[in-house]
PADREN-690769 format. One record per residue (C-alpha): x, y, z; residue in one letter; residue number from 1. Coordinates in nm, 2 decimals. Layout:
# residues N
site X: X; Y: Y; Z: Z; code: A; pos: NUM
...
//
This chain:
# residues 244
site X: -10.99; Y: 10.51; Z: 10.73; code: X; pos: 1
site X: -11.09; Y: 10.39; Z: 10.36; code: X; pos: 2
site X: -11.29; Y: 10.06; Z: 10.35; code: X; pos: 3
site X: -11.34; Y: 9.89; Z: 9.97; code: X; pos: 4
site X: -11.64; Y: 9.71; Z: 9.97; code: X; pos: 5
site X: -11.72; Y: 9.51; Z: 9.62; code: X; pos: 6
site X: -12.01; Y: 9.32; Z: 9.60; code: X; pos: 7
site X: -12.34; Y: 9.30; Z: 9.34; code: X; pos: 8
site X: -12.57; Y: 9.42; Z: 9.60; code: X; pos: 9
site X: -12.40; Y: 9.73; Z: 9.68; code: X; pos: 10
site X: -12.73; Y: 9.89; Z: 9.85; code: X; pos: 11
site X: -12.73; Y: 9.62; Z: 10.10; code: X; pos: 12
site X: -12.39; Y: 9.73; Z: 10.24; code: X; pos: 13
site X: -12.45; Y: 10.15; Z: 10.16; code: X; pos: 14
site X: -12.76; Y: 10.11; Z: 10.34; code: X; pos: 15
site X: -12.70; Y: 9.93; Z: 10.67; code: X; pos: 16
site X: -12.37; Y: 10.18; Z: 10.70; code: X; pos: 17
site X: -12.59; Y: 10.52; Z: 10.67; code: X; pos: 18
site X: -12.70; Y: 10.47; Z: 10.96; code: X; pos: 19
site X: -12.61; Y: 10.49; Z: 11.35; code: X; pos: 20
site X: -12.27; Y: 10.63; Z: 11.43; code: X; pos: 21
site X: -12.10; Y: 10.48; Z: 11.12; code: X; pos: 22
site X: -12.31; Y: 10.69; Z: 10.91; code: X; pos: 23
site X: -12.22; Y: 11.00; Z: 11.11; code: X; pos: 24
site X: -11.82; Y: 10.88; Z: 11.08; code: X; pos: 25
site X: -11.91; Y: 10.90; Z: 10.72; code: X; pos: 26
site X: -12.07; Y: 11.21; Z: 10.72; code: X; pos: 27
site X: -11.77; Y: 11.36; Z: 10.85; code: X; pos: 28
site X: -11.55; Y: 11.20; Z: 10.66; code: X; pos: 29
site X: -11.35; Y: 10.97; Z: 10.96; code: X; pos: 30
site X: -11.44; Y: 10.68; Z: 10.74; code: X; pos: 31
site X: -11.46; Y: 10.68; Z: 10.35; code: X; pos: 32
site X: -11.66; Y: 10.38; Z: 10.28; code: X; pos: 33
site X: -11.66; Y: 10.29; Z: 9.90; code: X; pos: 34
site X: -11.89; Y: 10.04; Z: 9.76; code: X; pos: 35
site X: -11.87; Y: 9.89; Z: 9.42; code: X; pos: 36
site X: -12.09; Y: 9.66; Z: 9.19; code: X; pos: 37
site X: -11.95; Y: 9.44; Z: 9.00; code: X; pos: 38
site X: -12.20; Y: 9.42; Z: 8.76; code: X; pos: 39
site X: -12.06; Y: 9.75; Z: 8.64; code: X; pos: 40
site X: -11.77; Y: 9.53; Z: 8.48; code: X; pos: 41
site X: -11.91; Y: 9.31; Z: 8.31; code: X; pos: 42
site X: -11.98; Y: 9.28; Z: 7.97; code: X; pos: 43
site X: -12.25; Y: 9.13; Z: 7.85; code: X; pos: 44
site X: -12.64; Y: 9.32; Z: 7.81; code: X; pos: 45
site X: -12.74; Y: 9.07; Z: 8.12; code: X; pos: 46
site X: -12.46; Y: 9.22; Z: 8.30; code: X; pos: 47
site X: -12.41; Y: 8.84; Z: 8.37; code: X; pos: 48
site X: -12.16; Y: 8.78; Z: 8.68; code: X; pos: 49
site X: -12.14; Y: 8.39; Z: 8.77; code: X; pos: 50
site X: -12.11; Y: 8.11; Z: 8.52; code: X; pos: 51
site X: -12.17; Y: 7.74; Z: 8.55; code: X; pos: 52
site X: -11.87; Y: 7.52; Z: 8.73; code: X; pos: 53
site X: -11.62; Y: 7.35; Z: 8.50; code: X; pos: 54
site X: -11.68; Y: 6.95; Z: 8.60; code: X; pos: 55
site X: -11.99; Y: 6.98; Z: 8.68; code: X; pos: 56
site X: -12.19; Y: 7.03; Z: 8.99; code: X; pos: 57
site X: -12.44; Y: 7.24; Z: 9.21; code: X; pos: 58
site X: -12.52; Y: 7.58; Z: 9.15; code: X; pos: 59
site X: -12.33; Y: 7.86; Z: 9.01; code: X; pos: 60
site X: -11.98; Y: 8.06; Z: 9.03; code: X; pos: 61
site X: -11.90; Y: 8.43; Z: 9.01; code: X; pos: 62
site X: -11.65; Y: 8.47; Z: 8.73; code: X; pos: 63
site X: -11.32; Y: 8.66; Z: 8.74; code: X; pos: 64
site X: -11.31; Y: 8.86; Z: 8.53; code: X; pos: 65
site X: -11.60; Y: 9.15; Z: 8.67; code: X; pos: 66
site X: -11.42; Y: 9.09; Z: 9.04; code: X; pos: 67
site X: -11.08; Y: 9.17; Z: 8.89; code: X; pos: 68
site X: -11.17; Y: 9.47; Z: 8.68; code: X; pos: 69
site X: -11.38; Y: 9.61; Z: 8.98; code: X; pos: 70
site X: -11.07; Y: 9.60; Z: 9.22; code: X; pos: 71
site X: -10.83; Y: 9.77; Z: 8.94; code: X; pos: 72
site X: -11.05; Y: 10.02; Z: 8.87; code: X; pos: 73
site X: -11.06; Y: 10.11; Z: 9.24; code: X; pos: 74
site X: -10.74; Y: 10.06; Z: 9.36; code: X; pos: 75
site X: -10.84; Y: 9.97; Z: 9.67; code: X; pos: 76
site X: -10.68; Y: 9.95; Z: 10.02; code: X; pos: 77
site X: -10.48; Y: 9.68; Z: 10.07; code: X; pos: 78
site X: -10.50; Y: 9.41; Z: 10.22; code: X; pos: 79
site X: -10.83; Y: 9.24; Z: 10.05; code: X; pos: 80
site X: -11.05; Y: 9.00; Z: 10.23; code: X; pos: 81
site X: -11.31; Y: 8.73; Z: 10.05; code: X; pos: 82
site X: -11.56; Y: 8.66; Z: 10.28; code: X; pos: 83
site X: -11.66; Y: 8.31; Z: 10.31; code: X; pos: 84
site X: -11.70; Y: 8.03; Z: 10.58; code: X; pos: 85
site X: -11.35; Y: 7.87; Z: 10.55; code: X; pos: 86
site X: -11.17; Y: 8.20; Z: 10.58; code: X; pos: 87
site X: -10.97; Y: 8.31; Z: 10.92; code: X; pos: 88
site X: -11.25; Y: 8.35; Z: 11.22; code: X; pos: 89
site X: -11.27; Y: 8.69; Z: 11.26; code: X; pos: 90
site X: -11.27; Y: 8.83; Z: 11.61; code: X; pos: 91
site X: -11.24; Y: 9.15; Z: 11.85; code: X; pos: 92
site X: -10.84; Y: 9.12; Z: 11.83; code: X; pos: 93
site X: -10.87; Y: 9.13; Z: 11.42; code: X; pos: 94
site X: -11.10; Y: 9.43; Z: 11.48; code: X; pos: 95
site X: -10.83; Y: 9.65; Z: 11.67; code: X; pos: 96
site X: -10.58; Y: 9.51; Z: 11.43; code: X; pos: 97
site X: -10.76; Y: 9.63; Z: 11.13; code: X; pos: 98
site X: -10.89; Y: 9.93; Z: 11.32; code: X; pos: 99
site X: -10.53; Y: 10.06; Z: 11.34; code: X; pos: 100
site X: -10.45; Y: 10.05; Z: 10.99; code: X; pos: 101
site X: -10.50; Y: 10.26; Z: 10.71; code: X; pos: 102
site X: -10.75; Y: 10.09; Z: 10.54; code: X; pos: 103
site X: -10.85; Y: 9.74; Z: 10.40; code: X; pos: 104
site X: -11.11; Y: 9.61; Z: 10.15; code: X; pos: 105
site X: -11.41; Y: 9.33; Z: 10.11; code: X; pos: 106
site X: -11.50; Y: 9.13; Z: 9.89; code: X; pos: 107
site X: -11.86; Y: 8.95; Z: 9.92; code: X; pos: 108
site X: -11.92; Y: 8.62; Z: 9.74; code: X; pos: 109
site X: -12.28; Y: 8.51; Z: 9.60; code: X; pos: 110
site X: -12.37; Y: 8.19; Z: 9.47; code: X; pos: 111
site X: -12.18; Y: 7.87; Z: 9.56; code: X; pos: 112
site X: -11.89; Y: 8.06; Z: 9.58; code: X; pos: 113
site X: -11.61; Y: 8.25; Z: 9.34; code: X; pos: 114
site X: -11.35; Y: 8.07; Z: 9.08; code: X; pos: 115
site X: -11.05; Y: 7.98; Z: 9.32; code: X; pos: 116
site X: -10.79; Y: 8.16; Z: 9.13; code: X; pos: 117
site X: -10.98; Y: 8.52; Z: 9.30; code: X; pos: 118
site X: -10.84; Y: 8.32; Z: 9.59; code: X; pos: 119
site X: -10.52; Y: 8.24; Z: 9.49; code: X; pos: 120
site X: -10.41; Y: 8.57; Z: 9.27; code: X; pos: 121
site X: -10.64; Y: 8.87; Z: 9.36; code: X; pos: 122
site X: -10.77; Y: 8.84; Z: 9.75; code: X; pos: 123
site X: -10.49; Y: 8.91; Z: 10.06; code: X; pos: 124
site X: -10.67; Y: 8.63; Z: 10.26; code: X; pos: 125
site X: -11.04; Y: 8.50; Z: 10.35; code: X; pos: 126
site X: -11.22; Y: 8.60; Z: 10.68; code: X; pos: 127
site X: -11.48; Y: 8.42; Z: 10.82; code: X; pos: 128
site X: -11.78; Y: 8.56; Z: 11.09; code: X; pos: 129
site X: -11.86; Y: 8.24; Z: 11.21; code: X; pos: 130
site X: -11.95; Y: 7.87; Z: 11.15; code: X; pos: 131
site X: -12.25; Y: 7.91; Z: 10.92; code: X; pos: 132
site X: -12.32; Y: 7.95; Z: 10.57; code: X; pos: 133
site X: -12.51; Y: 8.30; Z: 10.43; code: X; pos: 134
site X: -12.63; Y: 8.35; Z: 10.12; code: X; pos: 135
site X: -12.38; Y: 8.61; Z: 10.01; code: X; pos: 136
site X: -12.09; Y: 8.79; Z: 10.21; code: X; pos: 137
site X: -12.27; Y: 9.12; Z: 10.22; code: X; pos: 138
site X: -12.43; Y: 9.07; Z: 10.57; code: X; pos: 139
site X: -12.09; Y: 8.95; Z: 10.68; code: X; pos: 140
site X: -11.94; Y: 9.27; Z: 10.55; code: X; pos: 141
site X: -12.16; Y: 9.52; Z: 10.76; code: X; pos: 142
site X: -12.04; Y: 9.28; Z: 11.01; code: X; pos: 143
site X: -11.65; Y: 9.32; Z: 10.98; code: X; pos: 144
site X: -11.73; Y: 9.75; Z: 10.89; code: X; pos: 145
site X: -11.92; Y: 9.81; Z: 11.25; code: X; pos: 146
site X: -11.69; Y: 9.59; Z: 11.44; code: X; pos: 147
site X: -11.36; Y: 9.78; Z: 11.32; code: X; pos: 148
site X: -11.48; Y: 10.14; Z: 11.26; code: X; pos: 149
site X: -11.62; Y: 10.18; Z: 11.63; code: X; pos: 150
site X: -11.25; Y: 10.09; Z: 11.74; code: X; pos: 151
site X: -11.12; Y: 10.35; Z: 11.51; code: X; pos: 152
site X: -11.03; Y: 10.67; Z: 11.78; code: X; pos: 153
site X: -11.29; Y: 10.97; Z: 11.76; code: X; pos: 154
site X: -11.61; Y: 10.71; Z: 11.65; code: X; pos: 155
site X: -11.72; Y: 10.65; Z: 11.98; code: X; pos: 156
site X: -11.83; Y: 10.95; Z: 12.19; code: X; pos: 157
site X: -11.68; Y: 10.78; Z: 12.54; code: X; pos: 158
site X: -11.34; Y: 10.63; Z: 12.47; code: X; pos: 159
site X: -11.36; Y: 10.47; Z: 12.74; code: X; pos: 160
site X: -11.61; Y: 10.22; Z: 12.60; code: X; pos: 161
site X: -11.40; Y: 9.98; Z: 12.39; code: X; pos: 162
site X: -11.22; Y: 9.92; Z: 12.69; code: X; pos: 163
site X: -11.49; Y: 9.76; Z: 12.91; code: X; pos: 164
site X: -11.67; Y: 9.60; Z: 12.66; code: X; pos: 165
site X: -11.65; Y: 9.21; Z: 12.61; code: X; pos: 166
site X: -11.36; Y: 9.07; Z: 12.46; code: X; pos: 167
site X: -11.16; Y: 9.36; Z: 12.58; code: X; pos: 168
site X: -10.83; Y: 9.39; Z: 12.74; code: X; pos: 169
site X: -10.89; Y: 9.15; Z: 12.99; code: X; pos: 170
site X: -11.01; Y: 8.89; Z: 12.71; code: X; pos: 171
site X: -11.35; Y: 8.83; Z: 12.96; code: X; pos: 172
site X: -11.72; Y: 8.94; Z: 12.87; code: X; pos: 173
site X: -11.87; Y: 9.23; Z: 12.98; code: X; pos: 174
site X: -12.05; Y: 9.24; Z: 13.34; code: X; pos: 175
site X: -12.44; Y: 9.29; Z: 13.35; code: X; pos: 176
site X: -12.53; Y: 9.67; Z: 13.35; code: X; pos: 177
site X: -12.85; Y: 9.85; Z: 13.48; code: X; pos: 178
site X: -13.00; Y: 10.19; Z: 13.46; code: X; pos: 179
site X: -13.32; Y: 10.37; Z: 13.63; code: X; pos: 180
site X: -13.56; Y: 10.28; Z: 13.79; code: X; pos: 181
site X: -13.38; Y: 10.16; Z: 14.07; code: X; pos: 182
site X: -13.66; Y: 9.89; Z: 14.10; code: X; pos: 183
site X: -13.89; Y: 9.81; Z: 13.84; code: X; pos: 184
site X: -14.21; Y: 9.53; Z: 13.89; code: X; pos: 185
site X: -13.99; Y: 9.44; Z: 14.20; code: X; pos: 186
site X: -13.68; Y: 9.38; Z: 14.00; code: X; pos: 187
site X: -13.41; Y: 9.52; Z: 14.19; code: X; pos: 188
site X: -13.09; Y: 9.68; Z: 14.06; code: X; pos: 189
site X: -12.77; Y: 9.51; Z: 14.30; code: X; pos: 190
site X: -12.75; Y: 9.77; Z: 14.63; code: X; pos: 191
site X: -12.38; Y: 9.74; Z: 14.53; code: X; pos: 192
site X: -12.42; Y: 9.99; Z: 14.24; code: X; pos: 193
site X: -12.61; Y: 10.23; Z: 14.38; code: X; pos: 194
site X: -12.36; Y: 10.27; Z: 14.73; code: X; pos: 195
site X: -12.15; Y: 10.51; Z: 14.55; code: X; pos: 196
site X: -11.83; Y: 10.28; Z: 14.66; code: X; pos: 197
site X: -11.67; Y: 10.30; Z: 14.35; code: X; pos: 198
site X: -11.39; Y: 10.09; Z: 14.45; code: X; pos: 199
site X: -11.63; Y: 9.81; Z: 14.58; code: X; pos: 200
site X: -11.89; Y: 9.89; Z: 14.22; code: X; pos: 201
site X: -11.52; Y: 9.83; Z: 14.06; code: X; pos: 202
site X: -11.45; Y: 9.47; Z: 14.25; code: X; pos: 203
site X: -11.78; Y: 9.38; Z: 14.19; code: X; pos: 204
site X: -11.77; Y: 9.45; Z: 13.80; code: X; pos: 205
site X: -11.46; Y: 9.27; Z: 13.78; code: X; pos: 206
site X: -11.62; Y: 9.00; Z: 13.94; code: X; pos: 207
site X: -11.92; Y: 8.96; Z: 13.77; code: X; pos: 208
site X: -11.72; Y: 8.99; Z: 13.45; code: X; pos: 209
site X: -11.60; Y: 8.67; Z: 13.57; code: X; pos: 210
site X: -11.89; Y: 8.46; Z: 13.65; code: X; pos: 211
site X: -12.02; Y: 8.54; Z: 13.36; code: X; pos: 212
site X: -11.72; Y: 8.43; Z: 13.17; code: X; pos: 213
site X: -11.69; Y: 8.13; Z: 13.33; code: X; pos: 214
site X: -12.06; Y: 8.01; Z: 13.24; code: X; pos: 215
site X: -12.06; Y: 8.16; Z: 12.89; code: X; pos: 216
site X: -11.75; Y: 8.12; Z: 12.74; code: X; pos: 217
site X: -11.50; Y: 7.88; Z: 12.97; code: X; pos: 218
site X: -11.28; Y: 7.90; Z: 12.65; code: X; pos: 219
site X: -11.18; Y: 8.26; Z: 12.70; code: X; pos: 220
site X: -11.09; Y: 8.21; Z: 13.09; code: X; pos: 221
site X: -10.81; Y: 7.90; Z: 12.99; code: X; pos: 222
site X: -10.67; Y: 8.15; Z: 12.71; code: X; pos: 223
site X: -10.62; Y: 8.40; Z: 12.96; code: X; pos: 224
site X: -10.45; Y: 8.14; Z: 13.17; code: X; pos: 225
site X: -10.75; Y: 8.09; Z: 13.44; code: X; pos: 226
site X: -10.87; Y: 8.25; Z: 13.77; code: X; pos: 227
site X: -10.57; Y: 8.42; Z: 13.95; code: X; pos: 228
site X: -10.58; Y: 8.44; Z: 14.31; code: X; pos: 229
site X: -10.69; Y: 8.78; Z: 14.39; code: X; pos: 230
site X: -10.99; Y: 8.72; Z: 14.12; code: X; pos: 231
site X: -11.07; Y: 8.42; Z: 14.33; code: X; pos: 232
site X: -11.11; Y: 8.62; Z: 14.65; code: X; pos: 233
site X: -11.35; Y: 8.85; Z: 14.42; code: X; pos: 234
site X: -11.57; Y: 8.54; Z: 14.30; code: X; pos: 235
site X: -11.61; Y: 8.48; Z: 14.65; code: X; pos: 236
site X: -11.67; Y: 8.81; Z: 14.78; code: X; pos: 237
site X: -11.92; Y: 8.87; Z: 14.49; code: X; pos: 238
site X: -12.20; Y: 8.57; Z: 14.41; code: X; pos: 239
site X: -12.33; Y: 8.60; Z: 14.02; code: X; pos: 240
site X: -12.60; Y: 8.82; Z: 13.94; code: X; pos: 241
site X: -12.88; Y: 8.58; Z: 13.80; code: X; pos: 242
site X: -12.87; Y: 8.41; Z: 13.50; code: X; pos: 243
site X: -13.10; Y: 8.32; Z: 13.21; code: X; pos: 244
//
C-alpha cells in the first residue's frame, strides 16, 4: 500500500510512522509511506506557503499554488483527502475501506485553513477525526495512517485481532481483558476466564462486549438494531465487570 502524505511539517508525520509496527511495515516495504513538504514548491526565499484572506479576516490561508505543485510532482494515489473538521467523520468502517485499496493520499492543512478552490479542484473529499479543531492536520494524519495500515493483511502478527477489537464485525466495543497475576492487591481476574470453558469464556466475552456497549456507546447497539434475544439471555447469565 502507498500512502501520500503532504504537509509543511513532514517530520511530524515521518516520525510518529518510524515507529511501532508501522515502522516495521515500512521497513519491509508492506507500506510505502511518502511524505512531502510543500515548502519545497514554493517560490519565494521565505519559502512562503499561506497568504492573507481576500475580504478580510482572521489569520492566514495556505495558498494553492505550493499544494498543487506538490501533488503533481508526486503523482500521488488517488483518492486525496484534506483533513479538516467539516470533512466526512472518519471511522473503523472507512479504515477497512481504505485498508483494501491500493493506496490513497493526505493532505494536512495549517493555519485557518486552505483557499477553497484546493477543495473544490485538487482534493477527492475532506475527512474529519472528530469534533475538535487542531492546529494542523498532521496529528490527524498519523491518525488516519495507523488506523488503516494495521487492517492491511500481514501488519498484524495475529489476524485474528482486527476481528475482536471494538468496532469490529459485530459493530460493539471490545470486552475488558486481563493477564497474570491472577490476583493482584486483591484485584481478582473473573473465575470465568481462568475455568478453561472456552465456550462459557466465549458467552461471557460476548456478553461483556455488551454491557459495555450499552453504557459507553448506546448509539452503536440501535445501529446494530438492538439486543436480540439470545444476547439477552447472555446479559443475564453474565452481570458487567465493574466500571469506572
Amino acid at each position: 500500500m502507498r500512502i501520500d502524505v503532504f504537509t509543511i511539517f513532514p517530520g511530524l508525520v515521518d516520525t510518529f510512522c518510524s515507529e511501532a509496527l508501522l515502522g516495521k511495515a515500512r521497513g519491509s516495504g508492506l507500506v510505502d509511506l511518502r511524505c512531502h513538504d510543500l515548502r519545497e514548491h514554493t517560490t519565494d526565499v521565505h519559502r512562503t506557503v499561506d497568504d492573507s484572506p481576500f475580504g478580510g479576516g482572521a489569520g492566514m490561508l495556505m495558498r494553492p499554488e505550493p499544494i498543487v505543485a506538490s501533488i503533481e510532482a508526486a503523482n500521488p494515489p488517488r483518492p486525496i483527502f484534506l483533513l479538516g473538521p467539516g470533512g466526512r467523520r472518519f471511522d473503523q468502517a472507512l479504515a477497512g475501506e481504505l485498508a483494501g485499496s491500493a493506496g490513497f493520499s493526505l493532505l494536512c492543512g495549517r493555519y485557518e485553513g486552505i483557499d477553497h478552490r484546493i477543495r473544490e479542484h485538487v482534493v477527492d473529499g475532506e475527512l474529519s477525526v472528530g469534533d475538535v479543531v487542531l492546529g494542523g492536520g498532521e496529528v490527524a494524519a498519523c491518525l488516519v495512517i495507523e488506523a488503516v495500515t494495521r487492517l492491511v493483511p500481514g501488519l498484524m502478527g495475529n489476524a485474528q485481532s482486527p476481528l475482536t477489537e471494538s468496532f469490529a464485525a459485530d459493530g460493539l466495543l471490545e470486552e475488558p481483558q486481563y493477564t497474570r497475576p491472577a490476583d493482584f492487591r486483591g484485584w481478582t481476574v473473573p473465575e470465568v476466564l481462568r475455568s478453561g470453558d472456552h465456550a462459557r469464556i466465549d458467552r461471557w466475552r460476548l456478553a461483556q462486549r455488551l454491557h459495555r456497549t450499552m453504557r459507553y456507546r448506546p448509539d452503536l447497539i440501535e445501529a446494530r438494531g438492538g439486543i436480540a434475544p439470545n444476547e439477552q439471555r447472555l446479559l443475564e447469565e453474565f452481570p458487567p465487570v465493574p466500571y469506572p
